[in-house]
C-alpha positions as CSV (number, residue, x, y, z in Angstrom):
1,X,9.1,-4.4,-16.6
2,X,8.3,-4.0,-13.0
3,X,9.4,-7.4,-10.9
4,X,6.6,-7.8,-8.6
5,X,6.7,-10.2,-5.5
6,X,2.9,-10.7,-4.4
7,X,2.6,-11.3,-0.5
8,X,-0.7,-12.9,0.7
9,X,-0.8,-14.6,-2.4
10,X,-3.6,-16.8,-1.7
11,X,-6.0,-14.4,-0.1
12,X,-9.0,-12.8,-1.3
13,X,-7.0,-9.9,-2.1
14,X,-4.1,-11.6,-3.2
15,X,-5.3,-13.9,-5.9
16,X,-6.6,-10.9,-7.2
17,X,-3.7,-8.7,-7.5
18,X,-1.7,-12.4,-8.8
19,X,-4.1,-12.2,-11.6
20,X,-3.8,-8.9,-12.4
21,X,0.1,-8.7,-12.5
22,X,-0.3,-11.7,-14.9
23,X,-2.1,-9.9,-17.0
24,X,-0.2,-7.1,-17.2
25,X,1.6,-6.2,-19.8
26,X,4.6,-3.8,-18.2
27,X,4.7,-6.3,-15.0
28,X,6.4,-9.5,-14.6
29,X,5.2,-11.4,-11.1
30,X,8.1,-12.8,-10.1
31,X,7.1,-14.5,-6.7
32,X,4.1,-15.5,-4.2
33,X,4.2,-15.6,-1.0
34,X,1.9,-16.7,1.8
35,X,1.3,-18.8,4.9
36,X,0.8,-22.4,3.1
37,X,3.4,-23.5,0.4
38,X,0.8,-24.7,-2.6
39,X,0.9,-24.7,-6.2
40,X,-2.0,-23.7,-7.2
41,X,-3.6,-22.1,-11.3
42,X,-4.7,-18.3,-11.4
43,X,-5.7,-16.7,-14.1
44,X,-4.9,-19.8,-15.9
45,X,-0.9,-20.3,-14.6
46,X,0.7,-22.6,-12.8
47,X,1.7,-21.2,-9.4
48,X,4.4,-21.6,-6.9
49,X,3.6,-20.0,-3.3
50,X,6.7,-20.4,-0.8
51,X,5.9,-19.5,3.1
52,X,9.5,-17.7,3.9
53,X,9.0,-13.9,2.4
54,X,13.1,-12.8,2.9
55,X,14.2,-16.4,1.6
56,X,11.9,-14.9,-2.1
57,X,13.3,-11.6,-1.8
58,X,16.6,-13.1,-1.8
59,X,15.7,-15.5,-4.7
60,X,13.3,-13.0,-6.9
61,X,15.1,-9.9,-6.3
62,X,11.7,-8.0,-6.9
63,X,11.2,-4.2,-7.5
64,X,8.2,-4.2,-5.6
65,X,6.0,-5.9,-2.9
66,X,2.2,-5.9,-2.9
67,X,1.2,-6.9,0.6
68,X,-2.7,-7.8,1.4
69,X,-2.2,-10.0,4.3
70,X,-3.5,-9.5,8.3
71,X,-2.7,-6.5,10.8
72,X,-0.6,-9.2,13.2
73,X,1.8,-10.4,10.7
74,X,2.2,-7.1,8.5
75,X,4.4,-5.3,10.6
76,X,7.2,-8.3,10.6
77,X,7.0,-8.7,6.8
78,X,7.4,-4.4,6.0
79,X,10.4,-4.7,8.4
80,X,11.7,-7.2,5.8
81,X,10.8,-6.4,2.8
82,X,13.0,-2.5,3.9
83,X,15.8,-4.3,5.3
84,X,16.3,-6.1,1.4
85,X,15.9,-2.4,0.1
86,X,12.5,-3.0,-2.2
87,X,9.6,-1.3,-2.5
88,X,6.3,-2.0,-0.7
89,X,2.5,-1.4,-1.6
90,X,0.5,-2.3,1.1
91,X,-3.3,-2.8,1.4
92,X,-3.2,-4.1,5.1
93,X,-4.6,-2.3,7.6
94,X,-4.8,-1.5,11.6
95,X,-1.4,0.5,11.6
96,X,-0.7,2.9,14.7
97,X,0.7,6.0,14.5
98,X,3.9,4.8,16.3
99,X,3.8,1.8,13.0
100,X,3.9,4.1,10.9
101,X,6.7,6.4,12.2
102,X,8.8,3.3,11.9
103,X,8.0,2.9,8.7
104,X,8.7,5.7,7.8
105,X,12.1,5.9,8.9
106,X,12.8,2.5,8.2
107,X,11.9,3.8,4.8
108,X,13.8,6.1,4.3
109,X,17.1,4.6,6.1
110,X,16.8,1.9,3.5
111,X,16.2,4.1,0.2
112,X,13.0,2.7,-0.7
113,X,8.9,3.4,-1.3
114,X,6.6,2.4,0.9
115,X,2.7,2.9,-0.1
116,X,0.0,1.8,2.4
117,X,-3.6,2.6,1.4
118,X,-6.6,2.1,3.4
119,X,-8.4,2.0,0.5
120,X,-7.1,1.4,-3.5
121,X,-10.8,2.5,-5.0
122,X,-10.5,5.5,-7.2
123,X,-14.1,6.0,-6.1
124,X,-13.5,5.4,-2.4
125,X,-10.5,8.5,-2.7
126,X,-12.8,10.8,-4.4
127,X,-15.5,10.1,-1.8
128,X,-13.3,11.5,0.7
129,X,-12.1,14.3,-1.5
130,X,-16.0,15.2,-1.7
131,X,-16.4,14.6,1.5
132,X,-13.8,17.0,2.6
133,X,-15.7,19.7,0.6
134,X,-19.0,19.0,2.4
135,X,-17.3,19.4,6.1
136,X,-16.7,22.9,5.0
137,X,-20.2,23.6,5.4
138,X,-21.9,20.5,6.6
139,X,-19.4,19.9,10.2
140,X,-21.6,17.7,12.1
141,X,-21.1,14.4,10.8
142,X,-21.1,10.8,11.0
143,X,-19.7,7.3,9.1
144,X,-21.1,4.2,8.3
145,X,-18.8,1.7,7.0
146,X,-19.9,-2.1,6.0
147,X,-18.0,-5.0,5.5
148,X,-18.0,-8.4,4.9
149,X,-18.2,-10.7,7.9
150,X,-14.7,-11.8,7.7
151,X,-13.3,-8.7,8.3
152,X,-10.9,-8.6,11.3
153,X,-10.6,-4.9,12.1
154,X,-13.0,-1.8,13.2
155,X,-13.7,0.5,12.0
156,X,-11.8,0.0,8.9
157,X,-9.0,1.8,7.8
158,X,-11.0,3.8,5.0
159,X,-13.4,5.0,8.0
160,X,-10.9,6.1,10.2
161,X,-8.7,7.9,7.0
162,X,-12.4,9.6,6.5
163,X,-12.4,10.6,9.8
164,X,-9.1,11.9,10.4
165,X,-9.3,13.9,6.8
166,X,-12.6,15.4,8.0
167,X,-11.4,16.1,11.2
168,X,-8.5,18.4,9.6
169,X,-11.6,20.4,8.0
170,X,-14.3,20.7,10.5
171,X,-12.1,21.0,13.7
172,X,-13.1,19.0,16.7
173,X,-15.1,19.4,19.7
174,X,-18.4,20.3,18.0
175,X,-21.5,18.5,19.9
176,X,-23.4,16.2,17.9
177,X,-26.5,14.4,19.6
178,X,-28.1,15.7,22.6
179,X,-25.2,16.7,24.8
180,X,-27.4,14.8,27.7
181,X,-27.6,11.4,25.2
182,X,-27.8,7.8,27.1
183,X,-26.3,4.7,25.2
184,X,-28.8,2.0,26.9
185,X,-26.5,-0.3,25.2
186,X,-22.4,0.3,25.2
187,X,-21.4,1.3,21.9
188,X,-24.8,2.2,20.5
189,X,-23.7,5.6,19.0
190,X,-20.5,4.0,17.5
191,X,-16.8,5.0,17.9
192,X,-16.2,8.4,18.2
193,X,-13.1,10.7,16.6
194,X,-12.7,14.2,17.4
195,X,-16.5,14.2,18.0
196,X,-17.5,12.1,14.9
197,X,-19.1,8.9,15.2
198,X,-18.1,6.0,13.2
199,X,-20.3,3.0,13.2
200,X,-19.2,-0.5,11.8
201,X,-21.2,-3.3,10.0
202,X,-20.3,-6.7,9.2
203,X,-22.8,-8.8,7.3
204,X,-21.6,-11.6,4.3
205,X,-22.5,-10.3,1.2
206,X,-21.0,-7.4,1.4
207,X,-17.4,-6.3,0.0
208,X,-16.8,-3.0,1.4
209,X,-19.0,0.1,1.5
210,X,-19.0,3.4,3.1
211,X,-21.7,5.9,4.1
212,X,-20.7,9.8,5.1
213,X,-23.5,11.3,6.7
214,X,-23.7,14.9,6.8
215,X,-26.8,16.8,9.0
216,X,-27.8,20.3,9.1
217,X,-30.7,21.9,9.6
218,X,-33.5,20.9,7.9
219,X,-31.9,18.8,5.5
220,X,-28.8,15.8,5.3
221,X,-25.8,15.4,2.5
222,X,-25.0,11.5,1.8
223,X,-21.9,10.4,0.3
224,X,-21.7,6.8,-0.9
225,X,-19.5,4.6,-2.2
226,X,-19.5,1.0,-2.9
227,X,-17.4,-1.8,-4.2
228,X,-19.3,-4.5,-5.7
229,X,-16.5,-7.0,-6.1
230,X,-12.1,-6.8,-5.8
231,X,-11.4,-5.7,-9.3
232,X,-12.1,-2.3,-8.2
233,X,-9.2,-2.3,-6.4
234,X,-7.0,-3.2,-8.9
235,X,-6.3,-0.3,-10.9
236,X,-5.4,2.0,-7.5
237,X,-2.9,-0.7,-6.7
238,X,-1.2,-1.2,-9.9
239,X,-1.4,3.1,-10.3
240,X,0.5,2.6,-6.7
241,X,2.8,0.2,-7.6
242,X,4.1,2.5,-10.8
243,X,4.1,5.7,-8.7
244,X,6.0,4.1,-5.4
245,X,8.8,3.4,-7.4
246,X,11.9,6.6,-6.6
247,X,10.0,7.7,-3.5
248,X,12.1,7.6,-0.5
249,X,10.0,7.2,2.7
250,X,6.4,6.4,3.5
251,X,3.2,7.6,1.7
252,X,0.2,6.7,3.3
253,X,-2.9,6.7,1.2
254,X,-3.3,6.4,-2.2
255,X,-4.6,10.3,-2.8
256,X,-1.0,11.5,-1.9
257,X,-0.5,10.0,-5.2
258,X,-3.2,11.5,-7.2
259,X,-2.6,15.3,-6.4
């Protein structure tokens, strides 16, 4: 039985993952964690969410971590979840490079697993491993991503994993758009990555979707995947939770795990 300690507990996110621990049958949530103490019924159980995450490590002694709370508070809780020497799956996003070589050594100083996924969709991961293909033959290139409107970052992390994966393929510095092009508004041709543009949407009603646009001539290449509600996520982050466990150092997205 994994002991899982669920961090976030009573976000969107979080609730969900609660549920799902509860439910399974090789997992034993052992503690919940998040901003506001509450006792609160999910999936039908009573339960206790504490606000102090190393005060719960020290009392639940968990194997592992999942972590789905906000990009200014996620860099304190990974310090202490190493420093007690447990594991950590996190679904938080808006990490620099210079976070993640921390991590990474903080990691691996403290013998443990640390999994941090942009993206836990099994769909979303094969979208990029299509995509990847595509860039092959189809370089010029650009992302939509859309979110709901409570969304805190852009672009999100899947888009700029996307990016950086198709960048390794297709190289940089090839022109895309009229090398001449205006923006009568700032921003109107969206972020750009190693030539790529990436543009953001944030509407209510969605969840989170994401649009690769490939052009050549004559024709386009569209790449789509959506999540229609959270359960989606669920079986990439209990598959990350099982395969975390005996790494030593950081992984960083969930198709490092699937090769």
């Amino acid at each position: 039985m994994l002991r899982v300690l669920v961090n976030g507990a009573l976000g969107r996110m979080g609730c969900e993952v609660v549920k799902t621990v509860l439910n399974a049958e090789d997992m034993e949530l052992v503690g919940a964690v998040d901003c506001t103490p509450e006792l609160c019924h999910i999936a039908g159980k009573q339960i206790t969410v504490t606000d102090n995450l190393a005060s719960a490590l020290e009392k639940t002694k968990p194997d592992i971590v999942v972590d789905f709370t906000r990009p200014n508070v996620v860099m304190a809780n990974l310090r202490i979840i190493l420093q007690h020497k447990v594991n950590a799956v996190v679904g938080t996003t808006g990490f620099t490079p210079e976070d993640l070589a921390e991590l990474d050594l903080l990691a691996q100083e403290n013998q443990t697993g640390i999994l941090i996924a942009p993206n836990f969709a099994l769909g979303a991961i094969l979208m990029m491993k299509m995509a990847c293909e595509a860039a092959k033959y189809f370089p010029q290139v650009e992302i939509i991503e859309l979110h709901h409107d409570q969304k805190l970052d852009a672009p999100s992390g899947t888009a700029v994993l996307t990016a950086q994966k198709l960048a390794e393929v297709r190289g940089s510095n090839i022109q895309q758009g009229h090398p001449n092009e205006v923006e009568r508004l700032a921003g109107a041709r969206g972020a750009n990555f190693e030539g790529m543009r990436i543009h953001s949407v944030r509407l209510p009603g969605f969840v989170a979707s994401q649009e690769i646009i490939f052009g050549s001539s004559g024709e386009t290449l569209k790449i789509r995947n959506d999540s229609i509600n959270r359960e989606c996520y669920m079986p990439g982050v209990m598959l990350g939770c099982h395969k975390i466990i005996g790494v030593k150092g950081l992984i960083y997205g969930l198709d490092k795990l699937l090769d």
